[in-house]
N, CA, C and O atoms as CSV, one atom per row, in Angstrom:
chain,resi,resn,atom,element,x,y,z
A,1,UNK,N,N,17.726,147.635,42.693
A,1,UNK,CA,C,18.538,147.084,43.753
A,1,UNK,C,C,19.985,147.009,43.255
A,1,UNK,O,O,20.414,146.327,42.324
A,2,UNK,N,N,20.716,147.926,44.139
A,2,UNK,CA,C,22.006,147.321,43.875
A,2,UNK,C,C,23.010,146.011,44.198
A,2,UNK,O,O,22.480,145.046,44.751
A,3,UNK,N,N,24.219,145.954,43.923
A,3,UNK,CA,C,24.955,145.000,44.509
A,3,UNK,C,C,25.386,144.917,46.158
A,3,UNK,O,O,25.909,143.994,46.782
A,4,UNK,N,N,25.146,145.649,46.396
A,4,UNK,CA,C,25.339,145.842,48.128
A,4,UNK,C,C,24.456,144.977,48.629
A,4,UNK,O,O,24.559,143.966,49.323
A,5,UNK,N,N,23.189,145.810,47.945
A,5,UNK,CA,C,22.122,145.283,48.719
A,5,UNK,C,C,21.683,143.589,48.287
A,5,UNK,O,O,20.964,142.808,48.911
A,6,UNK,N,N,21.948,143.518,47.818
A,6,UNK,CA,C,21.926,142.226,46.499
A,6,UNK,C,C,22.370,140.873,48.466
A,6,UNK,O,O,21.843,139.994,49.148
A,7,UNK,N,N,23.663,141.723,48.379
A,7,UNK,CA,C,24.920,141.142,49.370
A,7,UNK,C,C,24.249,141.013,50.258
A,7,UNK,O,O,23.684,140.010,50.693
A,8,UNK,N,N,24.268,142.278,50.677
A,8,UNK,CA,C,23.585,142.380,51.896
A,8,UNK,C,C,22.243,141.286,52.565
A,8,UNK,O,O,22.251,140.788,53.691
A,9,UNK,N,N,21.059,141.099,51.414
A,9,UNK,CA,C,19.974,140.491,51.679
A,9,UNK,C,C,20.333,138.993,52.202
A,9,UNK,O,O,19.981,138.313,53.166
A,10,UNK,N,N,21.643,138.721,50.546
A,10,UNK,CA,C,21.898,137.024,50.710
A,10,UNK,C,C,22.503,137.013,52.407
A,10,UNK,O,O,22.032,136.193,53.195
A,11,UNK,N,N,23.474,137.907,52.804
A,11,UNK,CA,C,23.928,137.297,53.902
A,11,UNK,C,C,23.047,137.687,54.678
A,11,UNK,O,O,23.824,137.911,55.606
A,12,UNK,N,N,21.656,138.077,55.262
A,12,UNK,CA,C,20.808,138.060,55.824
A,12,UNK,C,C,20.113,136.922,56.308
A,12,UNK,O,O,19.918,136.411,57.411
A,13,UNK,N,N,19.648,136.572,54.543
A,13,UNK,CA,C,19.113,135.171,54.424
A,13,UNK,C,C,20.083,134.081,54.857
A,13,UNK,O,O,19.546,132.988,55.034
A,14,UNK,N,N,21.092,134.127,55.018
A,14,UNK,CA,C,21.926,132.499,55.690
A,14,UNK,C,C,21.347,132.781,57.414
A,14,UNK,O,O,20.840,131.827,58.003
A,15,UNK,N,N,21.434,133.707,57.896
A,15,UNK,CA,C,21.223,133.442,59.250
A,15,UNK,C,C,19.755,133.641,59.435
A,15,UNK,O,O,19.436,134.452,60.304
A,16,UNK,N,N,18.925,133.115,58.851
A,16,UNK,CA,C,17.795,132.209,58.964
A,16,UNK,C,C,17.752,130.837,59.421
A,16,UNK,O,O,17.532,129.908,58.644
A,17,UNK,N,N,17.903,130.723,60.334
A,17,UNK,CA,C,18.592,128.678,60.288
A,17,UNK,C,C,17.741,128.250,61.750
A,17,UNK,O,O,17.793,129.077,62.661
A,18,UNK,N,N,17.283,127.500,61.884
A,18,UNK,CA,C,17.027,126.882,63.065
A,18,UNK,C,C,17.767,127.162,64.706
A,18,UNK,O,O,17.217,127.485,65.759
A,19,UNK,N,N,18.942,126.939,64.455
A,19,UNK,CA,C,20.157,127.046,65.478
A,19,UNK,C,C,19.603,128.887,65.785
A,19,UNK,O,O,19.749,129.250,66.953
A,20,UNK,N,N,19.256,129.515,65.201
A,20,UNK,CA,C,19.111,130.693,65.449
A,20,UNK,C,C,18.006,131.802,65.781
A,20,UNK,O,O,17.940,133.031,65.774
A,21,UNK,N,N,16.866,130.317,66.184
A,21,UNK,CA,C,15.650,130.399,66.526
A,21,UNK,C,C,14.503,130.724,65.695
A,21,UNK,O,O,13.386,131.090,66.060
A,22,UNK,N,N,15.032,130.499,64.304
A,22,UNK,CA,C,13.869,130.277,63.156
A,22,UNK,C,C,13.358,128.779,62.968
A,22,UNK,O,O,14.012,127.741,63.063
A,23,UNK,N,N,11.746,128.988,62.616
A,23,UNK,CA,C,11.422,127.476,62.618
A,23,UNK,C,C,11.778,126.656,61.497
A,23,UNK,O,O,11.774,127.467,60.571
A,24,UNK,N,N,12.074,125.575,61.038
A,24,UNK,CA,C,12.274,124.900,59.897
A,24,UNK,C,C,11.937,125.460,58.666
A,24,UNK,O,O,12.736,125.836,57.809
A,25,UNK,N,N,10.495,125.506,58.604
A,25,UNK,CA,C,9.996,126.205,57.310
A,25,UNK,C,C,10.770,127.549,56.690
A,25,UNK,O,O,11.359,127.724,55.623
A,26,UNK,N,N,10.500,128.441,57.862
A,26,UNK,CA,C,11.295,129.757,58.050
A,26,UNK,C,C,12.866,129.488,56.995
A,26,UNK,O,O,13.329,130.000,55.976
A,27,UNK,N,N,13.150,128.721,57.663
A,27,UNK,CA,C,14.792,128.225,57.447
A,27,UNK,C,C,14.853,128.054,55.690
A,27,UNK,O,O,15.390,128.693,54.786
A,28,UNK,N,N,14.075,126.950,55.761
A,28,UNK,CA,C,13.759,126.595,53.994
A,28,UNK,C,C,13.456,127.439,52.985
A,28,UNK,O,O,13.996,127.348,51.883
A,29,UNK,N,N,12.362,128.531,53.348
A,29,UNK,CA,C,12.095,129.534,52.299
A,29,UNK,C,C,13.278,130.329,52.179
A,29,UNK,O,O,13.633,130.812,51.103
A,30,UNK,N,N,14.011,130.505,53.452
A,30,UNK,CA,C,15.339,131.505,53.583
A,30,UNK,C,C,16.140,130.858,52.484
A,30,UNK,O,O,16.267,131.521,51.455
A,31,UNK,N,N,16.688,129.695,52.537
A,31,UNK,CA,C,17.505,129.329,51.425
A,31,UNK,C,C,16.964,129.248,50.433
A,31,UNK,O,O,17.596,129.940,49.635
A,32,UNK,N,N,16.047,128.755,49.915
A,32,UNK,CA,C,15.115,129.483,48.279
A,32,UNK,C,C,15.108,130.717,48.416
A,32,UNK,O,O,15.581,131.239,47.407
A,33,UNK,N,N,14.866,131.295,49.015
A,33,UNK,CA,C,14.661,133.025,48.311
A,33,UNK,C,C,16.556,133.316,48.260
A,33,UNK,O,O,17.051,133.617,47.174
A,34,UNK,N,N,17.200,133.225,49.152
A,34,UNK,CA,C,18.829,132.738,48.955
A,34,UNK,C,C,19.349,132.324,47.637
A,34,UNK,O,O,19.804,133.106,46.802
A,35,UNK,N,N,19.272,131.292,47.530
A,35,UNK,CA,C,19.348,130.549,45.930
A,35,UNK,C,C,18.600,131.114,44.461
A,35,UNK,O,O,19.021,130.844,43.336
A,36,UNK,N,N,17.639,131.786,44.703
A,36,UNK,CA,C,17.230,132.889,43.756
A,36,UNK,C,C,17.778,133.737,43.491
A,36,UNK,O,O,18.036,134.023,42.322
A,37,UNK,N,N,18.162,134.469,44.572
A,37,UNK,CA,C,18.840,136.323,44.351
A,37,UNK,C,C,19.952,135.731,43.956
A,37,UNK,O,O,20.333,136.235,42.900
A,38,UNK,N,N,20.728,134.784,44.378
A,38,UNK,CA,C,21.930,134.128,43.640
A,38,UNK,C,C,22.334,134.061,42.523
A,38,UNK,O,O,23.471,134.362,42.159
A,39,UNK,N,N,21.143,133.518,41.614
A,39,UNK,CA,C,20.916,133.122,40.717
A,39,UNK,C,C,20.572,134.214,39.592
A,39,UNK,O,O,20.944,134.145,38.420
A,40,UNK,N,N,19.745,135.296,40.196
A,40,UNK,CA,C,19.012,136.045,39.337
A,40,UNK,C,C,20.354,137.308,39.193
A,40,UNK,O,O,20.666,137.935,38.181
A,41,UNK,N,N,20.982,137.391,40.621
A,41,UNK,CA,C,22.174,138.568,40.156
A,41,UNK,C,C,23.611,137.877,39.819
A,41,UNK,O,O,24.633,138.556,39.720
A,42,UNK,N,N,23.596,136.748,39.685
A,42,UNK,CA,C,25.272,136.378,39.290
A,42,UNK,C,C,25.658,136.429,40.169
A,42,UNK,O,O,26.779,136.931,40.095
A,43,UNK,N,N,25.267,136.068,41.571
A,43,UNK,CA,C,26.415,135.956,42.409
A,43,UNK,C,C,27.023,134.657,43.245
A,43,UNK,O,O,26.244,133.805,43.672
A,44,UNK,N,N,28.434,134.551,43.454
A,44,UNK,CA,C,28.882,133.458,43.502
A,44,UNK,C,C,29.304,133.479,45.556
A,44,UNK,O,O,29.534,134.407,46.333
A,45,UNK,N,N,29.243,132.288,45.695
A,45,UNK,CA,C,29.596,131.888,47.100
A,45,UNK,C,C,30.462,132.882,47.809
A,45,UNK,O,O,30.026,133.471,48.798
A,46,UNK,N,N,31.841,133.128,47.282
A,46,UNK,CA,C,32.480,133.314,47.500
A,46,UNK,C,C,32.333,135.215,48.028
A,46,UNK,O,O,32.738,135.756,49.057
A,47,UNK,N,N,31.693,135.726,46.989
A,47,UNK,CA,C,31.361,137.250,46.832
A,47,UNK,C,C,30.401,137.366,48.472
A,47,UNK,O,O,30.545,138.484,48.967
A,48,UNK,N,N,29.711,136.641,49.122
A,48,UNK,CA,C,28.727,137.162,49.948
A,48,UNK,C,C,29.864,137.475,51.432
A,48,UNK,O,O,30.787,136.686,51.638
A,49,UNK,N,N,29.696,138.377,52.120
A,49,UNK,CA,C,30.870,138.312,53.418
A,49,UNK,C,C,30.070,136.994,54.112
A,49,UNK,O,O,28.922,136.590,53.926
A,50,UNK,N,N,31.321,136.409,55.127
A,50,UNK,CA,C,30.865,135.004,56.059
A,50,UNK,C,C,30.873,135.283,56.973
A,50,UNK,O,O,31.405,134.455,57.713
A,51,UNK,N,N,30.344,136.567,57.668
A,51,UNK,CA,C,30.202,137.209,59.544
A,51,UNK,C,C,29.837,136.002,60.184
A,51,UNK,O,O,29.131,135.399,59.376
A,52,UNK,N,N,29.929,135.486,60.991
A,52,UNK,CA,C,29.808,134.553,61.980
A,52,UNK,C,C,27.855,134.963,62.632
A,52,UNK,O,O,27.828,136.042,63.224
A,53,UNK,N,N,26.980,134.520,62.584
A,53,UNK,CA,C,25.583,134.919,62.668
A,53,UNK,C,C,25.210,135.284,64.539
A,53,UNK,O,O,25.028,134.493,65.464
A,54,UNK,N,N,25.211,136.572,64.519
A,54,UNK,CA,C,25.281,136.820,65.889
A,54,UNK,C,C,23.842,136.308,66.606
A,54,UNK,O,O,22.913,136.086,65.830
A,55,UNK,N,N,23.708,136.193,67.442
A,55,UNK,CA,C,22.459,135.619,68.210
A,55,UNK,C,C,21.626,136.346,68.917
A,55,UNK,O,O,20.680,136.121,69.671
A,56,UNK,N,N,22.361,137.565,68.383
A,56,UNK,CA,C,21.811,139.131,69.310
A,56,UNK,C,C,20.695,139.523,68.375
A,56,UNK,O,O,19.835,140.351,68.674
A,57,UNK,N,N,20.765,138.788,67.056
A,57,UNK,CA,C,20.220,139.341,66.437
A,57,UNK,C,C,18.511,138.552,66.475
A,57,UNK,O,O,17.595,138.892,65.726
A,58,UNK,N,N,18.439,137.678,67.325
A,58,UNK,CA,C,17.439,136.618,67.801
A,58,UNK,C,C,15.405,137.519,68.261
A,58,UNK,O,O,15.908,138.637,68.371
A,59,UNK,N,N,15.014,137.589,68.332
A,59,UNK,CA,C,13.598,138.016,68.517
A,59,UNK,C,C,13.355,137.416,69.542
A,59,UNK,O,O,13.749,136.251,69.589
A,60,UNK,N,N,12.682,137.936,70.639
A,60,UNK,CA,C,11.976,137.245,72.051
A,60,UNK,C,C,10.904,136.742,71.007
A,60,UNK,O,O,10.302,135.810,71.541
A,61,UNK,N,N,10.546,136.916,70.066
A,61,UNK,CA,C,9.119,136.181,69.302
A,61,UNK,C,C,9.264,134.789,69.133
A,61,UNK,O,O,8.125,134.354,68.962
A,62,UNK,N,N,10.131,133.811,69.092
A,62,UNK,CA,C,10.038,132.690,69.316
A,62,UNK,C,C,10.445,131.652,70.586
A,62,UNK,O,O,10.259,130.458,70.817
A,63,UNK,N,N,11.140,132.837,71.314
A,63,UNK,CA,C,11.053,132.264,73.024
A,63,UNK,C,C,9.414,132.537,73.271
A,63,UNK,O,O,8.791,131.610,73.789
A,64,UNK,N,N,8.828,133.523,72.993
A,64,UNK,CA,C,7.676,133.698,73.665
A,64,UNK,C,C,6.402,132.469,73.327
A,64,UNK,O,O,5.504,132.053,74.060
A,65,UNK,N,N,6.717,132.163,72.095
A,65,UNK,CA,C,5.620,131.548,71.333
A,65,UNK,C,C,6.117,129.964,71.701
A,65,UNK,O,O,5.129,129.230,71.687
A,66,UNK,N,N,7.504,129.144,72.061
A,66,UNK,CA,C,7.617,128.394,72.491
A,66,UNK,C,C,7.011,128.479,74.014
A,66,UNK,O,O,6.340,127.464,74.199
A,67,UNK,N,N,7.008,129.189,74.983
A,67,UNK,CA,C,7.046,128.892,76.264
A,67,UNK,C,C,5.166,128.869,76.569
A,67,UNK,O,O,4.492,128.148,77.304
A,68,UNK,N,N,4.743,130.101,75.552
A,68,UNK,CA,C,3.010,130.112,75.538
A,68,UNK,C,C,2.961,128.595,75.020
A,68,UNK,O,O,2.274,127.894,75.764
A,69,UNK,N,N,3.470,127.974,74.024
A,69,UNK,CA,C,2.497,127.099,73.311
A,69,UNK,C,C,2.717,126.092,74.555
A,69,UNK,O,O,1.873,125.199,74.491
A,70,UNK,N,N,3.622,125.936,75.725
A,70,UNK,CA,C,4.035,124.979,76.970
A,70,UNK,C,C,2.444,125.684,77.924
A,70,UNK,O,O,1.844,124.956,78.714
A,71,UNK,N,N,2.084,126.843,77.707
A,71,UNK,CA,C,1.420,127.017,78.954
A,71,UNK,C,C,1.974,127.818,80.205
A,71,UNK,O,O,1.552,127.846,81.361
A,72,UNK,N,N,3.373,128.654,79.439
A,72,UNK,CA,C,4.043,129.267,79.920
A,72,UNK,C,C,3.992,130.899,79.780
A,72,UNK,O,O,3.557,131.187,78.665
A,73,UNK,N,N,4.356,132.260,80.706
A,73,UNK,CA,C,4.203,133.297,80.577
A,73,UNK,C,C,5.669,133.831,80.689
A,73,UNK,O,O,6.285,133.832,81.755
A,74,UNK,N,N,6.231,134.333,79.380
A,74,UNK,CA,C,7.915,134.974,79.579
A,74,UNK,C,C,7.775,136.546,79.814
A,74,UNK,O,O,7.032,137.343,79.240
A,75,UNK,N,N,8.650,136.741,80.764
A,75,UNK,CA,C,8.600,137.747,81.228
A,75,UNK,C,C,10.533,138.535,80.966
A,75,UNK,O,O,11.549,138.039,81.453
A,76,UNK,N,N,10.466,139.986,79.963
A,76,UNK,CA,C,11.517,139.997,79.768
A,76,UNK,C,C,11.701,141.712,79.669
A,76,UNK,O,O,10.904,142.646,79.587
A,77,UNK,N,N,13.173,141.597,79.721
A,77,UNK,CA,C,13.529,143.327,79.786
A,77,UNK,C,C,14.357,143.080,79.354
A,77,UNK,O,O,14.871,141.999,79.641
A,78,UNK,N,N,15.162,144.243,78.095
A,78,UNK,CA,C,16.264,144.262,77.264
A,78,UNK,C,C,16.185,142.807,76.399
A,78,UNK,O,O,15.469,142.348,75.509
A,79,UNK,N,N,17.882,142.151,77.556
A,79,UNK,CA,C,18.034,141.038,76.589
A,79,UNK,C,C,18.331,139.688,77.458
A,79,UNK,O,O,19.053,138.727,77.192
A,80,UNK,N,N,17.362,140.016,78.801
A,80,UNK,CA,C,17.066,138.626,79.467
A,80,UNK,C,C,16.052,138.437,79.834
A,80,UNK,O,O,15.637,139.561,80.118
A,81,UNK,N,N,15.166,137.620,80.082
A,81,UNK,CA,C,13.934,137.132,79.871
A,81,UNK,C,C,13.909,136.017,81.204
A,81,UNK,O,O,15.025,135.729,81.635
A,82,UNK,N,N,12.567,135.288,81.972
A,82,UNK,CA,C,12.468,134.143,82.759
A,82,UNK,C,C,11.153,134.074,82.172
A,82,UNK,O,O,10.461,134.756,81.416
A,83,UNK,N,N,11.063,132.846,82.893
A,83,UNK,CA,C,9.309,132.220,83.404
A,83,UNK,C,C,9.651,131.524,84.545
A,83,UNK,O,O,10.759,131.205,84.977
A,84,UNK,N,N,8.513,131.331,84.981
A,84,UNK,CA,C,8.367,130.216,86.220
A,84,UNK,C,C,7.751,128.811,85.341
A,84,UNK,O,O,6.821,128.969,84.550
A,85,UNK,N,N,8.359,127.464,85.565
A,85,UNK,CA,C,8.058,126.695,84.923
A,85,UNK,C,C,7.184,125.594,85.576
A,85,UNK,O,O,7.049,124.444,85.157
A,86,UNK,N,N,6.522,126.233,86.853
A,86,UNK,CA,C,6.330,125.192,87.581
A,86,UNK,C,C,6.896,125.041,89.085
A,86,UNK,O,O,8.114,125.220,89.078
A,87,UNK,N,N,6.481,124.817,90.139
A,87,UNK,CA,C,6.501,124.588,91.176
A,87,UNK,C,C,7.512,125.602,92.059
A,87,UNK,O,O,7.033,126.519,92.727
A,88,UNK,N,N,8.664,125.399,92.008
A,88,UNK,CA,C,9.769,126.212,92.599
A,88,UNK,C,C,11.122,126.547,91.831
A,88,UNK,O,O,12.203,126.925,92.282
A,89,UNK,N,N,10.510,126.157,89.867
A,89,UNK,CA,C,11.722,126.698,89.136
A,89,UNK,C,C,11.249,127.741,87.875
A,89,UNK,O,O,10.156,128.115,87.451
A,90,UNK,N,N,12.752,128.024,87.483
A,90,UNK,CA,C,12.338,129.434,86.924
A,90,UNK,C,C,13.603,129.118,85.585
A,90,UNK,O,O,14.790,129.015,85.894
A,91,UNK,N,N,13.139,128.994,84.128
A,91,UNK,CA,C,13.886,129.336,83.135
A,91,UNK,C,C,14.359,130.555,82.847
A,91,UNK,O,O,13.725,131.566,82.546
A,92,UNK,N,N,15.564,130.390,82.961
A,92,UNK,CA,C,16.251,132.617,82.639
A,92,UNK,C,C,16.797,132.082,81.256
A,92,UNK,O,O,17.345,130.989,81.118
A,93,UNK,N,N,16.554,133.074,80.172
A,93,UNK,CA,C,16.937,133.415,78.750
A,93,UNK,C,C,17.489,134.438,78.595
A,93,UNK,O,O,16.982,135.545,78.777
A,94,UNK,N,N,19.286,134.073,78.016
A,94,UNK,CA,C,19.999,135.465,77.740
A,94,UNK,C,C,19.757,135.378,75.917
A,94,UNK,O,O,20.220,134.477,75.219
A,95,UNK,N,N,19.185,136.182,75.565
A,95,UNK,CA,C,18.438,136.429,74.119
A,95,UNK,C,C,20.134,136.208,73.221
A,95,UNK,O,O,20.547,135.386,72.403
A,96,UNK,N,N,20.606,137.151,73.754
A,96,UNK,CA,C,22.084,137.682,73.557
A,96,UNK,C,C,22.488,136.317,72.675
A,96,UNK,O,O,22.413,135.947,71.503
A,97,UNK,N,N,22.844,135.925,73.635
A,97,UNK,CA,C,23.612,133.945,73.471
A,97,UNK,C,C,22.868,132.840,73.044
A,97,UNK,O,O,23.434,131.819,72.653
A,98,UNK,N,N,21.616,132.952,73.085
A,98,UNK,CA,C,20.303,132.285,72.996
A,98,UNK,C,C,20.145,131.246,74.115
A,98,UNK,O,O,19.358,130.301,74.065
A,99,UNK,N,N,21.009,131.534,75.166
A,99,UNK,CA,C,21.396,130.833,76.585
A,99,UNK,C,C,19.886,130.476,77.358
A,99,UNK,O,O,18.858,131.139,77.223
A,100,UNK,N,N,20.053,129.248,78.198
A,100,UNK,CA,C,19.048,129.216,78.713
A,100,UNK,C,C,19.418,128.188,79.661
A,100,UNK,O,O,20.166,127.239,79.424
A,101,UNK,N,N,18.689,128.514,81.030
A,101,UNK,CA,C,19.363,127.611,82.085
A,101,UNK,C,C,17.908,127.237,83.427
A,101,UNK,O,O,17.380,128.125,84.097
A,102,UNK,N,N,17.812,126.841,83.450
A,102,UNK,CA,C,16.595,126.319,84.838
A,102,UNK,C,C,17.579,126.140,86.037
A,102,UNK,O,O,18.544,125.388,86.178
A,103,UNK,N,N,16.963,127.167,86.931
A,103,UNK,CA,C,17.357,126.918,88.094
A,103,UNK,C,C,15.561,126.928,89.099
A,103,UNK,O,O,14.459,127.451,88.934
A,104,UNK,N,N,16.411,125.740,90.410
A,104,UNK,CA,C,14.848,125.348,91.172
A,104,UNK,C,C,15.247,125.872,92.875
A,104,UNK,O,O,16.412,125.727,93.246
A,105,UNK,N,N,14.540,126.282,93.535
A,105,UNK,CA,C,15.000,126.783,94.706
A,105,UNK,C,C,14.862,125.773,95.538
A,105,UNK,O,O,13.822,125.123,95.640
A,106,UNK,N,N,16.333,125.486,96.459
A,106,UNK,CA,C,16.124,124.269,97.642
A,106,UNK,C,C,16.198,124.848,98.805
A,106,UNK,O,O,16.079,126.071,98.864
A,107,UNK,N,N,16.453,123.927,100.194
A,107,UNK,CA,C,16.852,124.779,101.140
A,107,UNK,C,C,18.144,125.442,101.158
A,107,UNK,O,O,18.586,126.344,101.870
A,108,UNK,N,N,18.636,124.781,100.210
A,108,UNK,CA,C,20.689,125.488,100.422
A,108,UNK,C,C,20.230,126.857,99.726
A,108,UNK,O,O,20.667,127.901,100.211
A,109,UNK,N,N,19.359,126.917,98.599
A,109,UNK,CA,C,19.165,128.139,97.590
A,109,UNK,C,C,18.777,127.402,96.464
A,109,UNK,O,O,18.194,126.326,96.333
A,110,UNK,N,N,19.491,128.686,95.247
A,110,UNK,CA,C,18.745,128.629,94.002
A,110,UNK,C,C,19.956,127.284,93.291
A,110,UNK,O,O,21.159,127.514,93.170
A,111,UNK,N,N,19.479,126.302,93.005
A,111,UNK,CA,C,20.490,125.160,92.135
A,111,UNK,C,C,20.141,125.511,90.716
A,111,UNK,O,O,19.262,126.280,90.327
A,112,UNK,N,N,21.044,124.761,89.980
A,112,UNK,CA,C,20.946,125.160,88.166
A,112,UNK,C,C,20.527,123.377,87.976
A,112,UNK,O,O,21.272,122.567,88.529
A,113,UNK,N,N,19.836,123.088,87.521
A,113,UNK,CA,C,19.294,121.796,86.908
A,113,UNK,C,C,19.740,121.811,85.739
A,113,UNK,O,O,20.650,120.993,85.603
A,114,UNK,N,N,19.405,122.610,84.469
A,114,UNK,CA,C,19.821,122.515,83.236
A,114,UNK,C,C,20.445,123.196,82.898
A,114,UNK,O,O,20.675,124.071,83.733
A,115,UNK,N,N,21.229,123.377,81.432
A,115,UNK,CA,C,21.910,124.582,81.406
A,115,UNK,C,C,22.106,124.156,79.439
A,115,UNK,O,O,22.519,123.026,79.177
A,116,UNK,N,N,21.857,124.899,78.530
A,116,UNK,CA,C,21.739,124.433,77.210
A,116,UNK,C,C,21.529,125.555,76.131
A,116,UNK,O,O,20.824,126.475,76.547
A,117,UNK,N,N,21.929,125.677,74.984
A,117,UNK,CA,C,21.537,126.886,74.069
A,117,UNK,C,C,20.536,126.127,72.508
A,117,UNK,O,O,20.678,125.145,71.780
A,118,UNK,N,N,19.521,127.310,72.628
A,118,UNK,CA,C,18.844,127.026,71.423
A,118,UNK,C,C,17.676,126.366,71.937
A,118,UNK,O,O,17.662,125.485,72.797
A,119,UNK,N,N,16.446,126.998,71.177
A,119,UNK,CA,C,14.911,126.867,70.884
A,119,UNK,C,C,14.671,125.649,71.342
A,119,UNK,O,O,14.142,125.403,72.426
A,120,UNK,N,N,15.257,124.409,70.094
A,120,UNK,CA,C,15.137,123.060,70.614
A,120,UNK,C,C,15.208,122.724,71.828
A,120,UNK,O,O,14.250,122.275,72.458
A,121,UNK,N,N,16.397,122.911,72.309
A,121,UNK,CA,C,17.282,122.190,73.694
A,121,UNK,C,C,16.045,122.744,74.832
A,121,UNK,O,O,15.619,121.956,75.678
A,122,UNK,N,N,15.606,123.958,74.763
A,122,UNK,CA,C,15.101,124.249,75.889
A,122,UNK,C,C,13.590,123.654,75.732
A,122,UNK,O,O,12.945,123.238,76.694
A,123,UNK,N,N,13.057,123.674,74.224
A,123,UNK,CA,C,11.492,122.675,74.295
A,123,UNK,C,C,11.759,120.801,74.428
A,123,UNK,O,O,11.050,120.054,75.103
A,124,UNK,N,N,12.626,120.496,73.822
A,124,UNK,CA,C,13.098,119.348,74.394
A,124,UNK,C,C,12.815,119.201,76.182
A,124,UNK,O,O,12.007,118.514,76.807
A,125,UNK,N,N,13.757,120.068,76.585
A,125,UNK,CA,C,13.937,120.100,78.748
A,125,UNK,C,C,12.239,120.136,78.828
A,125,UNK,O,O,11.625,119.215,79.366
A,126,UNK,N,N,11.643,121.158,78.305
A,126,UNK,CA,C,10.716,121.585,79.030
A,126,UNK,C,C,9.420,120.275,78.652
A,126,UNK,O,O,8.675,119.974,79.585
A,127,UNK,N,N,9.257,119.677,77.503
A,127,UNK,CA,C,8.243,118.601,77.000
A,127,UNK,C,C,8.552,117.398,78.335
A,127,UNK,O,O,7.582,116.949,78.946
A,128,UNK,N,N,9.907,116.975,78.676
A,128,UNK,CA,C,10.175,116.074,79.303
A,128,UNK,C,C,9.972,116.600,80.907
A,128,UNK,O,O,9.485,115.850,81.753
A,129,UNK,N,N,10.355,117.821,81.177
A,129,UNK,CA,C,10.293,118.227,82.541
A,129,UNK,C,C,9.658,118.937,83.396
A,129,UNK,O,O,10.276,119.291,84.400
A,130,UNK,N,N,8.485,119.268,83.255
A,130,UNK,CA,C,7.531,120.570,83.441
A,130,UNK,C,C,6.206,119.994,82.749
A,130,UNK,O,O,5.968,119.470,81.660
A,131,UNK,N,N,5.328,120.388,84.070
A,131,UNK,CA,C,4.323,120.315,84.070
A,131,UNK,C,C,3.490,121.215,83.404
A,131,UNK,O,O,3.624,122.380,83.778
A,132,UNK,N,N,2.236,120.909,82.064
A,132,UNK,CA,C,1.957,122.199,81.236
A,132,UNK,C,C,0.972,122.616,82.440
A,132,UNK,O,O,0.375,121.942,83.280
A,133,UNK,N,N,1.064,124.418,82.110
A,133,UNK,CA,C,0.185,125.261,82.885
A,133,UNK,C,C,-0.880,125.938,81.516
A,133,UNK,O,O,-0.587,126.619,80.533
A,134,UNK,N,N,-2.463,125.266,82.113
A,134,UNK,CA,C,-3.291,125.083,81.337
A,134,UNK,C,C,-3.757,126.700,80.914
A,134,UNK,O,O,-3.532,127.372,81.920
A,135,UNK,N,N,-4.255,127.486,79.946
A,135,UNK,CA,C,-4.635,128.532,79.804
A,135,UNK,C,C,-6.193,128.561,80.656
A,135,UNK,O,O,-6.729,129.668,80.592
A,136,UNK,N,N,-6.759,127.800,81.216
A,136,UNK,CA,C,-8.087,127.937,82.009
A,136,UNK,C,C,-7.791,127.937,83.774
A,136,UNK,O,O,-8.582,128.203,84.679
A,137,UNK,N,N,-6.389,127.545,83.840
A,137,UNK,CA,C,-5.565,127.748,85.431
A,137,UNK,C,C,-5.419,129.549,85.246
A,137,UNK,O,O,-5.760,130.226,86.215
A,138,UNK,N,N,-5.102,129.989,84.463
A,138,UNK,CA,C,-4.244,131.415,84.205
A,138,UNK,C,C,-5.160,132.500,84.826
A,138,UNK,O,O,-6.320,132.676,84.454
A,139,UNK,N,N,-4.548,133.211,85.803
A,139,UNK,CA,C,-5.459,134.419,86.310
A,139,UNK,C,C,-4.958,135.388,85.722
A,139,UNK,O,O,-5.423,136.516,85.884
């Protein structure tokens, strides 16, 4: 392995983080295996580039596995995604931004109820607001 790649891996491993739709654990081994290659090639803080951690770089694999473990089915193309959460509303996910917004249909139309970014924020809305849809309801 060279020094590129050395670089390359560590700044990989920082955007492992929660905020970026990795789970805690995920997050933790990222900075140990981080703090190793550190350690094992001499390299200092300063040497790794600090790109700003894009969100594009995000996996529908933990929108999906949050909204199943609710009792939920995400339905997605490219890099936006919904479900129906229940009665007459529908969560849309821009992967992109890690954006996520509930809108519920009234008689005026479609209203926005929530509007929030990140894994948490949207299992937070959804534990408090939405009714779970049982896997023995599911046709």
């Amino acid at each position: 392995m060279n020094a590129g790649d050395v670089l390359r891996k560590i700044e990989l491993l920082r955007k492992v983080k929660p905020e970026n739709g990795a789970f805690e654990p995920e997050a933790e081994n990222a900075a140990r295996l981080e703090k190793i290659l550190m350690d094992r090639y001499a390299v200092r803080g300063e040497q790794v580039p600090s790109a700003p951690s894009p969100a594009s770089r995000m996996s529908w694999v933990y929108w999906d596995h949050l909204l199943d473990e609710l009792g939920f089915k995400l339905r997605h193309f490219g890099r936006r995604g919904n479900a129906d959460i229940g009665g007459y509303r529908i969560v849309y996910i821009k992967l992109d931004e890690a954006l996520w917004w509930v809108e519920e249909k009234s008689p005026a139309g479609w209203e926005t109820l929530a509007k929030d970014r990140g894994l948490d924020s949207l299992r937070e809305y959804l534990s408090k607001n939405s009714v779970r849809s049982y896997a023995f309801l599911r046709r």
